[in-house]
mmCIF file as Biopython writes it, N, C-alpha, C and O atoms, coordinates in Angstrom:
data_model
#
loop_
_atom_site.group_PDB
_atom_site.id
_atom_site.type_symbol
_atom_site.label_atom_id
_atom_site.label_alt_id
_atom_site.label_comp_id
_atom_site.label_asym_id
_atom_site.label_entity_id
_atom_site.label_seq_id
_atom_site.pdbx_PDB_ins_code
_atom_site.Cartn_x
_atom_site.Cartn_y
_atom_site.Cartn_z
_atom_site.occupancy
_atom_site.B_iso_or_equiv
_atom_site.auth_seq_id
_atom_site.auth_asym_id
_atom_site.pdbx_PDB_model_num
ATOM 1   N N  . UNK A ? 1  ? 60.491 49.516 -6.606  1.0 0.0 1  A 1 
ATOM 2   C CA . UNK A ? 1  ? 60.172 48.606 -5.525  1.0 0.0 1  A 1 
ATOM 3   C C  . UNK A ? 1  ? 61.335 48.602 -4.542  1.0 0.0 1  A 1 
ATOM 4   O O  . UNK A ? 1  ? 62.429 48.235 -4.969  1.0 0.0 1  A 1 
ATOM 5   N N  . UNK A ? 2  ? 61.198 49.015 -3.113  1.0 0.0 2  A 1 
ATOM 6   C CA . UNK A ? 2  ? 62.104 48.720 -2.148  1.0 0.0 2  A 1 
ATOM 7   C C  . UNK A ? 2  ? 62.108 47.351 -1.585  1.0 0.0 2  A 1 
ATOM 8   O O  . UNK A ? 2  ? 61.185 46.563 -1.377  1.0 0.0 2  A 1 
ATOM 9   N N  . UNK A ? 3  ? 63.542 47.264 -1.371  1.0 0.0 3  A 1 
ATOM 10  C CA . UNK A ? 3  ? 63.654 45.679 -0.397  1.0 0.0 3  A 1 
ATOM 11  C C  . UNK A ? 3  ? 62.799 45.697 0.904   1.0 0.0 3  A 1 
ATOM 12  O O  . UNK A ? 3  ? 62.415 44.578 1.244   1.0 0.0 3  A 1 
ATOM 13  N N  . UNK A ? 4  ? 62.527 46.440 1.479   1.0 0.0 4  A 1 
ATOM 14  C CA . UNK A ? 4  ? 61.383 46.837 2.296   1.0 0.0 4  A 1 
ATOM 15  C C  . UNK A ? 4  ? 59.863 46.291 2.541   1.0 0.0 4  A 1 
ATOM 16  O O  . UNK A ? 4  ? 59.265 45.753 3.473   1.0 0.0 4  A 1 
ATOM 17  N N  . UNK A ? 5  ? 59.529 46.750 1.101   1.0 0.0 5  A 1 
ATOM 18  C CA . UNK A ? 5  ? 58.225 46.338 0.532   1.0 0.0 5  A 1 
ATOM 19  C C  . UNK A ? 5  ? 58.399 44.915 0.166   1.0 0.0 5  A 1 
ATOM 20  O O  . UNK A ? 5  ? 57.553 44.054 0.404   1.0 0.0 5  A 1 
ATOM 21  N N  . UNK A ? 6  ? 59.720 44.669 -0.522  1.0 0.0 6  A 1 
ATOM 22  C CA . UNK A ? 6  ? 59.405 42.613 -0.754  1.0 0.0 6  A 1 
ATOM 23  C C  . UNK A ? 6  ? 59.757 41.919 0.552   1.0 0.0 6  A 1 
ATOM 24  O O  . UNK A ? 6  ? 59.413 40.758 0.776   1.0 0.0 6  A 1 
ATOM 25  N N  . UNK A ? 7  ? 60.525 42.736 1.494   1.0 0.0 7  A 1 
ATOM 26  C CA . UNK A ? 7  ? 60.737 41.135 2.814   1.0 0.0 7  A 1 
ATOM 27  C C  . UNK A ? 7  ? 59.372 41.251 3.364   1.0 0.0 7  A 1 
ATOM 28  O O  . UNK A ? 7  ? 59.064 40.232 3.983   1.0 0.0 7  A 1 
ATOM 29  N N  . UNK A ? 8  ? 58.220 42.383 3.339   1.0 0.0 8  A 1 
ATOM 30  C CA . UNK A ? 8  ? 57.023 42.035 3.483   1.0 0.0 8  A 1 
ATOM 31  C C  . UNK A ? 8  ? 56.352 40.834 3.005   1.0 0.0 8  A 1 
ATOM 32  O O  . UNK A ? 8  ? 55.745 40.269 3.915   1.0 0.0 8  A 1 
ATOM 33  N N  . UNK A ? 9  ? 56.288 40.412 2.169   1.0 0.0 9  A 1 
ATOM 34  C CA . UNK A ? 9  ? 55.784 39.254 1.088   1.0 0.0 9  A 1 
ATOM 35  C C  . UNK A ? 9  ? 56.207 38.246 2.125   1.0 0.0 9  A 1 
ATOM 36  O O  . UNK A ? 9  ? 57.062 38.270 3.010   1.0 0.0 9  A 1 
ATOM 37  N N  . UNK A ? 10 ? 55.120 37.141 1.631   1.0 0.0 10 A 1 
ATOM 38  C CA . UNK A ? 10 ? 55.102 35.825 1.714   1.0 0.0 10 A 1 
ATOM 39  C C  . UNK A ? 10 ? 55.943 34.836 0.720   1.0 0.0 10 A 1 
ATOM 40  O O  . UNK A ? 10 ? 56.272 35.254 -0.390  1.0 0.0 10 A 1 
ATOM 41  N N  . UNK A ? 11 ? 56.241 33.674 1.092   1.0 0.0 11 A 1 
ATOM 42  C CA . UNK A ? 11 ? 56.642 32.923 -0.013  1.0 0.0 11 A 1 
ATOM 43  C C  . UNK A ? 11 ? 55.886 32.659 -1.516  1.0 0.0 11 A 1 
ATOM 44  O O  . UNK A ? 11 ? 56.495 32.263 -2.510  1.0 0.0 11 A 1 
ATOM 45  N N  . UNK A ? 12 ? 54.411 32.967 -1.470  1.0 0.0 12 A 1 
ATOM 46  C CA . UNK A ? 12 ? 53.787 32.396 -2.392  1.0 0.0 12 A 1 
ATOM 47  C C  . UNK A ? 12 ? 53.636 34.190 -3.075  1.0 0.0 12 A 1 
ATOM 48  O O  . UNK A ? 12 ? 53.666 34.587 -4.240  1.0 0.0 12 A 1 
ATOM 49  N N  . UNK A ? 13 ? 53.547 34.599 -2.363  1.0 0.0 13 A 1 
ATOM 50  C CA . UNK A ? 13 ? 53.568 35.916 -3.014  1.0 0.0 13 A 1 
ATOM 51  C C  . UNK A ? 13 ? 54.649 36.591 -3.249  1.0 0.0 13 A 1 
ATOM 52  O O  . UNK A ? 13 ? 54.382 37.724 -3.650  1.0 0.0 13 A 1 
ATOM 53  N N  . UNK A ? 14 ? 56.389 36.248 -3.122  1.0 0.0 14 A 1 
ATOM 54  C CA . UNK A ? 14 ? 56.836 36.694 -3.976  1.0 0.0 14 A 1 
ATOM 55  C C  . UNK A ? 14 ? 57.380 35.752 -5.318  1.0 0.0 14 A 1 
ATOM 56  O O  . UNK A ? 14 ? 58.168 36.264 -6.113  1.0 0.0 14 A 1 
ATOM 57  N N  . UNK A ? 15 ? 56.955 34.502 -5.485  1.0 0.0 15 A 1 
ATOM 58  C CA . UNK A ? 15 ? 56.900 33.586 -6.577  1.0 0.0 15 A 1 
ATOM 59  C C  . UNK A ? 15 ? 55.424 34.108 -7.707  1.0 0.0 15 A 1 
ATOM 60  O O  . UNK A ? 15 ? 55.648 34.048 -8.916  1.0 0.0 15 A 1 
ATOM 61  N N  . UNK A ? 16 ? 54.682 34.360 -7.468  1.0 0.0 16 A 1 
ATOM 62  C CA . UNK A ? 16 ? 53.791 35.439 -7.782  1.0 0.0 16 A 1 
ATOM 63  C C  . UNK A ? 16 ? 54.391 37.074 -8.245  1.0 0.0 16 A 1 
ATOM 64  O O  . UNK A ? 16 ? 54.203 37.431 -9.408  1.0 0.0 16 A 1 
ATOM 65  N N  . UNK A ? 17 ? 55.076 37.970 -7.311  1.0 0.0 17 A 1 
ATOM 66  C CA . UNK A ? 17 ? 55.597 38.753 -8.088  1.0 0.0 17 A 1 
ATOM 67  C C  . UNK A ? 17 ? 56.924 38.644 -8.776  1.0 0.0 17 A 1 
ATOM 68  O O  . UNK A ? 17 ? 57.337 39.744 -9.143  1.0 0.0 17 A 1 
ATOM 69  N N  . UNK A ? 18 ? 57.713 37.633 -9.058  1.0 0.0 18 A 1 
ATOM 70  C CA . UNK A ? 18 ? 58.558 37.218 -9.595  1.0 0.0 18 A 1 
ATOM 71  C C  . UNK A ? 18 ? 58.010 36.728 -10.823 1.0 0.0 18 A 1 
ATOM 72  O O  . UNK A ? 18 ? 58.508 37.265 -11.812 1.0 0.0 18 A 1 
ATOM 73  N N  . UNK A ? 19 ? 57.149 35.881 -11.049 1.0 0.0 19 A 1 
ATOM 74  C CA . UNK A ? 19 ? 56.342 35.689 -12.307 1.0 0.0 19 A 1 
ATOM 75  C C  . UNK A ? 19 ? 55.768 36.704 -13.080 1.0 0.0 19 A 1 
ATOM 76  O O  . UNK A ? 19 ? 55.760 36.815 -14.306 1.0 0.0 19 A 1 
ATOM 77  N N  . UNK A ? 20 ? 55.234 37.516 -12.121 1.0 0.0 20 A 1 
ATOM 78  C CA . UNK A ? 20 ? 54.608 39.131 -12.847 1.0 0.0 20 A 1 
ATOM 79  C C  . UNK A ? 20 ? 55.776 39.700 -13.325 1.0 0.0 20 A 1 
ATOM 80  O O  . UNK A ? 20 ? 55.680 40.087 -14.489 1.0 0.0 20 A 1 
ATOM 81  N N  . UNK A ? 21 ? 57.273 39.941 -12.582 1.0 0.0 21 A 1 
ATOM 82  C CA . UNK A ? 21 ? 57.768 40.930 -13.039 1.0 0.0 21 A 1 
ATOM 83  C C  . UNK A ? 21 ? 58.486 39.864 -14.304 1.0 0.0 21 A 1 
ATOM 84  O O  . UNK A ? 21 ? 58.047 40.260 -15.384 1.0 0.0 21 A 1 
ATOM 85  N N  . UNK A ? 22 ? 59.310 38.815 -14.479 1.0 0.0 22 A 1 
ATOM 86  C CA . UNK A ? 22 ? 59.381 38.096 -15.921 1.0 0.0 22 A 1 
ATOM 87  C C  . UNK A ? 22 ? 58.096 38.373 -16.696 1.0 0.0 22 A 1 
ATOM 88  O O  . UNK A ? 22 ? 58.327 38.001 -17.846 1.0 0.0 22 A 1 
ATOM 89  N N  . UNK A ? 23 ? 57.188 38.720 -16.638 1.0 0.0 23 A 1 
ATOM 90  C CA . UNK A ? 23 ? 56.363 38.847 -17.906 1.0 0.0 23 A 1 
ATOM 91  C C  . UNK A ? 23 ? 56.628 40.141 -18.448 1.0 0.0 23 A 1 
ATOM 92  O O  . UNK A ? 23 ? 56.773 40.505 -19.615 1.0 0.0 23 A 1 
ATOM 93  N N  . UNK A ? 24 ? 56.679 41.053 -16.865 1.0 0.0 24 A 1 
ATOM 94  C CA . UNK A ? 24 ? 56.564 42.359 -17.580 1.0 0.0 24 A 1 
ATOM 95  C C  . UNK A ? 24 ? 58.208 42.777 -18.698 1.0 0.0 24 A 1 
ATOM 96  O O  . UNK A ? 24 ? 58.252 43.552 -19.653 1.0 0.0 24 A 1 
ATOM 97  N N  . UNK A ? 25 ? 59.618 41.748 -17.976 1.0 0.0 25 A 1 
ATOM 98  C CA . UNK A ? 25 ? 60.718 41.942 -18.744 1.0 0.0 25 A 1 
ATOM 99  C C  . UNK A ? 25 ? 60.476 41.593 -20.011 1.0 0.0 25 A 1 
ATOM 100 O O  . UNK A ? 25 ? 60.884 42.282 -20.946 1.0 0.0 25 A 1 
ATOM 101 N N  . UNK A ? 26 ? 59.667 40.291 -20.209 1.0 0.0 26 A 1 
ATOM 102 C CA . UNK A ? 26 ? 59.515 39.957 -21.175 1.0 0.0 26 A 1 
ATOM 103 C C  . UNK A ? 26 ? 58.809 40.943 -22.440 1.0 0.0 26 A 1 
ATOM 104 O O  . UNK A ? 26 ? 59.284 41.153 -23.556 1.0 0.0 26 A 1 
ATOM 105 N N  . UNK A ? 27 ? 57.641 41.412 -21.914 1.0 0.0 27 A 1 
ATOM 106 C CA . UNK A ? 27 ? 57.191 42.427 -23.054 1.0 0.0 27 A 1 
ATOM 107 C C  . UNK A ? 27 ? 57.996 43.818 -23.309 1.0 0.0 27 A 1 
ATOM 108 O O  . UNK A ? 27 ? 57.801 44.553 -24.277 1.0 0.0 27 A 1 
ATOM 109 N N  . UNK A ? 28 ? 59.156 44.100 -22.026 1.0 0.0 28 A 1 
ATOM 110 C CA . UNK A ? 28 ? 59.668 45.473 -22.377 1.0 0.0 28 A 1 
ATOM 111 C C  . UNK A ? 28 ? 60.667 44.584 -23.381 1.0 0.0 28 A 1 
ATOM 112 O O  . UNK A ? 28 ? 61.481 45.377 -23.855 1.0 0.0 28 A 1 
ATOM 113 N N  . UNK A ? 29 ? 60.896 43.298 -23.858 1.0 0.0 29 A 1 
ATOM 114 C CA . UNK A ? 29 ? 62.181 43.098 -24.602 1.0 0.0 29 A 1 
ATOM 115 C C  . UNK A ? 29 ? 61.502 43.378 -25.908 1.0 0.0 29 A 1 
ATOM 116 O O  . UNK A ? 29 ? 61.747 44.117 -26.861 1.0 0.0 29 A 1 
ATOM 117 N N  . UNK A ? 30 ? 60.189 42.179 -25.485 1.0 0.0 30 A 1 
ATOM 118 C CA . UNK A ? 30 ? 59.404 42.861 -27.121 1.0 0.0 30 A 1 
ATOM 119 C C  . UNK A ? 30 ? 59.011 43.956 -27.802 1.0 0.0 30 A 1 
ATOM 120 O O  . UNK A ? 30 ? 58.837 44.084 -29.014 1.0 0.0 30 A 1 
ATOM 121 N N  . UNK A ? 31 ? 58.861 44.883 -26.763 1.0 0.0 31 A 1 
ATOM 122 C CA . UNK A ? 31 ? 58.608 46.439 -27.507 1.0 0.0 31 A 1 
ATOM 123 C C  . UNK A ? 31 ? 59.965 46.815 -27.615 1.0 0.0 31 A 1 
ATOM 124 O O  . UNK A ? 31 ? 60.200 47.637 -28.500 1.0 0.0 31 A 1 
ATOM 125 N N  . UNK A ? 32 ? 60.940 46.410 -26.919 1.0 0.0 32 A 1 
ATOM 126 C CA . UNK A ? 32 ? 62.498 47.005 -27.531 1.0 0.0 32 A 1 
ATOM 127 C C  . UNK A ? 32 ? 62.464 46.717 -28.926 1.0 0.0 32 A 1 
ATOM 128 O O  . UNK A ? 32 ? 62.377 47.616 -29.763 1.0 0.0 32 A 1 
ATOM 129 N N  . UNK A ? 33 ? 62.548 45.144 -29.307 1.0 0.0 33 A 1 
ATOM 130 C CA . UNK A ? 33 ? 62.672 44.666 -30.379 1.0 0.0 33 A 1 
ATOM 131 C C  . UNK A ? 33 ? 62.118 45.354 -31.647 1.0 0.0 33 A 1 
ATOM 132 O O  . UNK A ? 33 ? 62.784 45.579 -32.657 1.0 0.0 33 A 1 
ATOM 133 N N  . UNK A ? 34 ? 60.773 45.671 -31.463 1.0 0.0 34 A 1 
ATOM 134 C CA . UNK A ? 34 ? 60.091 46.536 -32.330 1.0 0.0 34 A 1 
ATOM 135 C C  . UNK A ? 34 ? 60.031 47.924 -32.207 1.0 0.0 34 A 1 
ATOM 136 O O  . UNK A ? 34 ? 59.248 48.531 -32.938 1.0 0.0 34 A 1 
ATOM 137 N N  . UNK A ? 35 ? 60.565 48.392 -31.591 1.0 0.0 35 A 1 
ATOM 138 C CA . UNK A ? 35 ? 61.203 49.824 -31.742 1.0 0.0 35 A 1 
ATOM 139 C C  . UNK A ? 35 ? 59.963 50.763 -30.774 1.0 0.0 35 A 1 
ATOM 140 O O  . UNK A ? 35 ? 59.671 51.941 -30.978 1.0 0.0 35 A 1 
ATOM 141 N N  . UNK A ? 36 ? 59.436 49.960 -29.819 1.0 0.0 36 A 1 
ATOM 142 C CA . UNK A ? 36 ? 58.243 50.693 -29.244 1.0 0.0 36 A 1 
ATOM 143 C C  . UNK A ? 36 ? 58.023 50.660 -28.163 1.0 0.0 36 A 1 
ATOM 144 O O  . UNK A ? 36 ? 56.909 50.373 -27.726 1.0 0.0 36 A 1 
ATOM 145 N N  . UNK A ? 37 ? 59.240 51.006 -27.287 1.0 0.0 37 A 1 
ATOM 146 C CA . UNK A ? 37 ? 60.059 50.906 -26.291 1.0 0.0 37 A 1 
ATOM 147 C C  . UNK A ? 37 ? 60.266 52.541 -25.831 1.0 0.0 37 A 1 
ATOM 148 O O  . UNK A ? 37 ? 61.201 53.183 -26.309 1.0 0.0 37 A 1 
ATOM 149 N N  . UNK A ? 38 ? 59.202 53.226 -24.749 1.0 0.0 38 A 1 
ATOM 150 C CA . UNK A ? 38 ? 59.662 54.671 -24.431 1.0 0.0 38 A 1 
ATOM 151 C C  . UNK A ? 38 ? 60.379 54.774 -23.734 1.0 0.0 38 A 1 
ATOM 152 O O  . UNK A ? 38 ? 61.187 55.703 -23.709 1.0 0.0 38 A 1 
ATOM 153 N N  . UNK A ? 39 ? 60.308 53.675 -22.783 1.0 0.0 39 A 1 
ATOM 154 C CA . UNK A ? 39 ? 61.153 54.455 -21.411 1.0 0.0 39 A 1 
ATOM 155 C C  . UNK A ? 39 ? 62.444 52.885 -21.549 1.0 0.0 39 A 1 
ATOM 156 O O  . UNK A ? 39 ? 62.135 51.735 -21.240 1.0 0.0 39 A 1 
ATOM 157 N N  . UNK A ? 40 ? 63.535 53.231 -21.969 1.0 0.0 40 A 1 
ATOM 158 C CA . UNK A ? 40 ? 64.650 52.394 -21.897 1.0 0.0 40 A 1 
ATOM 159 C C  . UNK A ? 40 ? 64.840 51.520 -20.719 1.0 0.0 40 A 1 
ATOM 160 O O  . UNK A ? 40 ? 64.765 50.291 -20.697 1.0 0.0 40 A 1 
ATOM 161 N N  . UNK A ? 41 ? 65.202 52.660 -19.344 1.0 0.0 41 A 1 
ATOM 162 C CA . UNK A ? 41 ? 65.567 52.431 -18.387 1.0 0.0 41 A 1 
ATOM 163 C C  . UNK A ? 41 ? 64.558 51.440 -17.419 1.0 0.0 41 A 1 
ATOM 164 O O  . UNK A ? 41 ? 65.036 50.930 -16.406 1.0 0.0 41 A 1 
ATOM 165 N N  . UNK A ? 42 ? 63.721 51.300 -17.642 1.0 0.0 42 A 1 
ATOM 166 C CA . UNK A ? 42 ? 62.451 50.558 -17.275 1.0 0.0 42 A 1 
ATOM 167 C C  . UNK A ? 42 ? 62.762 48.874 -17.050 1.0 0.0 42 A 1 
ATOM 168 O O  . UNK A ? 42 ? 62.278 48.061 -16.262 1.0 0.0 42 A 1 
ATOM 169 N N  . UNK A ? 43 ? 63.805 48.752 -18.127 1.0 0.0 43 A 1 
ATOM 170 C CA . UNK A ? 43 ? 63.649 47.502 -18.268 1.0 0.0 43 A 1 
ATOM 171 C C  . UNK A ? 43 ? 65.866 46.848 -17.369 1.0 0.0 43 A 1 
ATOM 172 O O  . UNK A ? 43 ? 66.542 45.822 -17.442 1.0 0.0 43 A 1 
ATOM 173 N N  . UNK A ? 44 ? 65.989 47.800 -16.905 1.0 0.0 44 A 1 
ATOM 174 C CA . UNK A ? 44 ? 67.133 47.851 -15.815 1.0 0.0 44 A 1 
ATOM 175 C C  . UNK A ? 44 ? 66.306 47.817 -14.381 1.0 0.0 44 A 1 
ATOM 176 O O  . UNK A ? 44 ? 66.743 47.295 -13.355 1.0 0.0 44 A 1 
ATOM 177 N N  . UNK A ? 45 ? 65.205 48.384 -14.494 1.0 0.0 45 A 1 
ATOM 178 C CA . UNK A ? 45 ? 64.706 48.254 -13.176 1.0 0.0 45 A 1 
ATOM 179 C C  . UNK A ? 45 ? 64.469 47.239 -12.814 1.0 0.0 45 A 1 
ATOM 180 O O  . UNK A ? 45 ? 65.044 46.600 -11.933 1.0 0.0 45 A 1 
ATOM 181 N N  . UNK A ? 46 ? 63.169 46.814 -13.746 1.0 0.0 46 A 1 
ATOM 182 C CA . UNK A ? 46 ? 62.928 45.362 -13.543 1.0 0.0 46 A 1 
ATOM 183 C C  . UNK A ? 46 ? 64.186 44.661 -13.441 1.0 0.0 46 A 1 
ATOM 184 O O  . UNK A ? 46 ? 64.342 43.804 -12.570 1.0 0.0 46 A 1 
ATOM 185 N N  . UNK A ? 47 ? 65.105 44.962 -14.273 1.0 0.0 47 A 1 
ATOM 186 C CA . UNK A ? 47 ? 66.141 43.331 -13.591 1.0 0.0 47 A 1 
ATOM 187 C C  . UNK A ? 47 ? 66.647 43.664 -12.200 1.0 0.0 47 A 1 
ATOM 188 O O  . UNK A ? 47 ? 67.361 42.836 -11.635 1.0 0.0 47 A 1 
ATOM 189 N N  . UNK A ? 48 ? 66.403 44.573 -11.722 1.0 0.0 48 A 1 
ATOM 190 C CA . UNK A ? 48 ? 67.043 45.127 -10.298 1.0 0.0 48 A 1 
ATOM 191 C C  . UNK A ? 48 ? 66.060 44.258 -9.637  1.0 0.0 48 A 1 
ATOM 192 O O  . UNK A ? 48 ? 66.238 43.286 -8.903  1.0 0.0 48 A 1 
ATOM 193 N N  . UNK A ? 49 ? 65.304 44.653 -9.932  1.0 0.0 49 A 1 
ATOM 194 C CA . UNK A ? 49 ? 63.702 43.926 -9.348  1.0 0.0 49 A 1 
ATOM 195 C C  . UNK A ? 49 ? 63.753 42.954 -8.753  1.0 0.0 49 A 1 
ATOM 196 O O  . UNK A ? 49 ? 63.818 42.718 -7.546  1.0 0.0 49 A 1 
ATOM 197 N N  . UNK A ? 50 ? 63.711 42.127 -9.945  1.0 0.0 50 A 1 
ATOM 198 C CA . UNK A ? 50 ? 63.646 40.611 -10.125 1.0 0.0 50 A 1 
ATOM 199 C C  . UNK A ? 50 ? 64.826 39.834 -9.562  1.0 0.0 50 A 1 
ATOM 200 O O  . UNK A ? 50 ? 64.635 38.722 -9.071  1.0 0.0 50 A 1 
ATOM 201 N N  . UNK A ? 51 ? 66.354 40.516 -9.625  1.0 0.0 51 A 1 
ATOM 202 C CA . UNK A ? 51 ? 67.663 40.122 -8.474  1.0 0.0 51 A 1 
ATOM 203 C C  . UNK A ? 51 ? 66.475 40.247 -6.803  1.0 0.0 51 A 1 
ATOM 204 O O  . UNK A ? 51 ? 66.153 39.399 -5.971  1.0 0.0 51 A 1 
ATOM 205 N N  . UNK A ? 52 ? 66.109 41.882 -6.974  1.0 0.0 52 A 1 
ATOM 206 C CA . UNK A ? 52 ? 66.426 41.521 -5.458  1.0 0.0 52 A 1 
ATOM 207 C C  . UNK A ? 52 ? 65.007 40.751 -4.539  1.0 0.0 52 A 1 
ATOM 208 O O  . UNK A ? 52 ? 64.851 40.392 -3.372  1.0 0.0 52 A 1 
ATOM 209 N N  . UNK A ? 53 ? 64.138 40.747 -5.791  1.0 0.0 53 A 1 
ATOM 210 C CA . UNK A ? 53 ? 63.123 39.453 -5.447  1.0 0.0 53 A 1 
ATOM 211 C C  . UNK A ? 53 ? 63.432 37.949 -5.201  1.0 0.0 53 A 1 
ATOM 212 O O  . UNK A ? 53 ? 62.840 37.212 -4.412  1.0 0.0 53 A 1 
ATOM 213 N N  . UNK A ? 54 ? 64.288 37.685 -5.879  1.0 0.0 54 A 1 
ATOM 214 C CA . UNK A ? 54 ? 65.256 35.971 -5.871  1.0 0.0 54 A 1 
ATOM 215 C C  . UNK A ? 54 ? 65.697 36.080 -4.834  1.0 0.0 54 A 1 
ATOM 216 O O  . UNK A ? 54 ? 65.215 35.426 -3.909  1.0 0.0 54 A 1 
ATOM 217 N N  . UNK A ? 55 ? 66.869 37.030 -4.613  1.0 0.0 55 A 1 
ATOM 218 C CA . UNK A ? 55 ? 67.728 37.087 -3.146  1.0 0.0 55 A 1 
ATOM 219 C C  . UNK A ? 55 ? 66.820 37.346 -1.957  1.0 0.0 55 A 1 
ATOM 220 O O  . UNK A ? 55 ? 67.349 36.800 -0.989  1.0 0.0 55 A 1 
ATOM 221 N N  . UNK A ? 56 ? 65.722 37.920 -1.615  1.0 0.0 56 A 1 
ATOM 222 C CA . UNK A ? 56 ? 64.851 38.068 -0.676  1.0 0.0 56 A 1 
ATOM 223 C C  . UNK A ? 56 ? 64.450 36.344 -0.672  1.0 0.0 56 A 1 
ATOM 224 O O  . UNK A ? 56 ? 64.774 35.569 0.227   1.0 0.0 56 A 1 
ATOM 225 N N  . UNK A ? 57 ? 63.688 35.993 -1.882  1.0 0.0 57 A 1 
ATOM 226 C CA . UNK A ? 57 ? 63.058 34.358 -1.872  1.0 0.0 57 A 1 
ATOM 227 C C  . UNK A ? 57 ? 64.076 33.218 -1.103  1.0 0.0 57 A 1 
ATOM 228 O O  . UNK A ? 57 ? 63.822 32.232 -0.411  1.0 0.0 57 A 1 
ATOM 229 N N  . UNK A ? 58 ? 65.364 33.848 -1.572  1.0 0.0 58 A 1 
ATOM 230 C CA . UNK A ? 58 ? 66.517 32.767 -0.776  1.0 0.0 58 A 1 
ATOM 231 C C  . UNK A ? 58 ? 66.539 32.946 0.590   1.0 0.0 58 A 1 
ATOM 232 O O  . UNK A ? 58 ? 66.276 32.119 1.463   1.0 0.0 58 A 1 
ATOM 233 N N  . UNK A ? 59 ? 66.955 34.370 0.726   1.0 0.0 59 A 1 
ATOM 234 C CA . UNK A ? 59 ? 67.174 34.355 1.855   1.0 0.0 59 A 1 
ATOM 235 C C  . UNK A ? 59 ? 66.129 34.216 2.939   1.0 0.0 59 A 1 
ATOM 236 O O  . UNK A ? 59 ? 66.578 34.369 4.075   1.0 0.0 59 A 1 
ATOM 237 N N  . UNK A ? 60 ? 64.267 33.846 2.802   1.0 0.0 60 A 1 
ATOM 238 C CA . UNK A ? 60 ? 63.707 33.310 3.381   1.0 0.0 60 A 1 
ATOM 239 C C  . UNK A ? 60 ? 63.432 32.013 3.183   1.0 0.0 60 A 1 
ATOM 240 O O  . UNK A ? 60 ? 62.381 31.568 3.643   1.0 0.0 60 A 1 
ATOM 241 N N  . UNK A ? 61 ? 64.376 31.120 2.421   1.0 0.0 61 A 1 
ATOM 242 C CA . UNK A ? 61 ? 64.105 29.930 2.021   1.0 0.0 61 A 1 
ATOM 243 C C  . UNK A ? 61 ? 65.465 29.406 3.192   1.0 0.0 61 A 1 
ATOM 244 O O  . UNK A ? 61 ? 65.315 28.434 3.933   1.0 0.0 61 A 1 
ATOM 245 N N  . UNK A ? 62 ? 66.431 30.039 3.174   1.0 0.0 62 A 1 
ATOM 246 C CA . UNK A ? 62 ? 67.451 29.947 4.662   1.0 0.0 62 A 1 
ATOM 247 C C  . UNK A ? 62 ? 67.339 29.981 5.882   1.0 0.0 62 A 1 
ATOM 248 O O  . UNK A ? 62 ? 67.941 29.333 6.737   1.0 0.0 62 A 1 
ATOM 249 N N  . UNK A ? 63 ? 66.456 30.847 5.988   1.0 0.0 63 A 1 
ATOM 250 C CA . UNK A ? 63 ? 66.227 31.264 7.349   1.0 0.0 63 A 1 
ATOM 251 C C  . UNK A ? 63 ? 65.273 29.790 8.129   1.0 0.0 63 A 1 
ATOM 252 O O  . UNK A ? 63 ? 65.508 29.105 9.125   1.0 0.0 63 A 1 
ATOM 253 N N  . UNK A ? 64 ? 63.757 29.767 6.734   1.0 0.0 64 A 1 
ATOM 254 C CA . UNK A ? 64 ? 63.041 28.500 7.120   1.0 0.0 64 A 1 
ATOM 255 C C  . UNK A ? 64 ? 63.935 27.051 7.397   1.0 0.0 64 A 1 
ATOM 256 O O  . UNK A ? 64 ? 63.564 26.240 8.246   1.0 0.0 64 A 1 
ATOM 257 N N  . UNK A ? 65 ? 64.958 26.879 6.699   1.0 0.0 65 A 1 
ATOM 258 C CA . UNK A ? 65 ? 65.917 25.773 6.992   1.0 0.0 65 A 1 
ATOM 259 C C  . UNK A ? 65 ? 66.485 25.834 8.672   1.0 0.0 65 A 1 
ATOM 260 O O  . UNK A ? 65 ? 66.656 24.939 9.500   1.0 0.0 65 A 1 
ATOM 261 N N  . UNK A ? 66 ? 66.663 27.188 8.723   1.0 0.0 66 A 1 
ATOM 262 C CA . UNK A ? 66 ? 67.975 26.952 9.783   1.0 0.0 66 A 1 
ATOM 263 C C  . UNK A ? 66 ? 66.937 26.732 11.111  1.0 0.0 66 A 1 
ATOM 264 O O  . UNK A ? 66 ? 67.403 26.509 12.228  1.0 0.0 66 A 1 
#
């Protein structure tokens, strides 16, 4: 996912893909856990993700303030 593609998003839609992508961290922890985990790196993305989904959410939660 490029920062590109999320300053597109709306407010409600990236609280929406911020919820999607915590689920999806969530199940890559559980298939880590159980050993059924292919792609490692998958789950570095998502946290890349999910940073630069928050910091996009802020920084249009600033902008609406100022």
């Amino acid at each position: 996912m490029k920062a590109e593609d999320v300053r597109g998003l709306t407010a409600d839609q990236l609280k929406d893909k911020l919820a999607e992508l915590k689920k999806e961290q969530f199940n890559l922890r559980f298939q880590k856990a159980t050993g059924q985990l292919e792609k490692s790196s998958r789950i570095t993305e998502v946290r890349k993700d999910i940073a630069r989904v928050k910091t996009i959410a802020r920084q249009k939660a600033a902008e609406a303030k100022a």
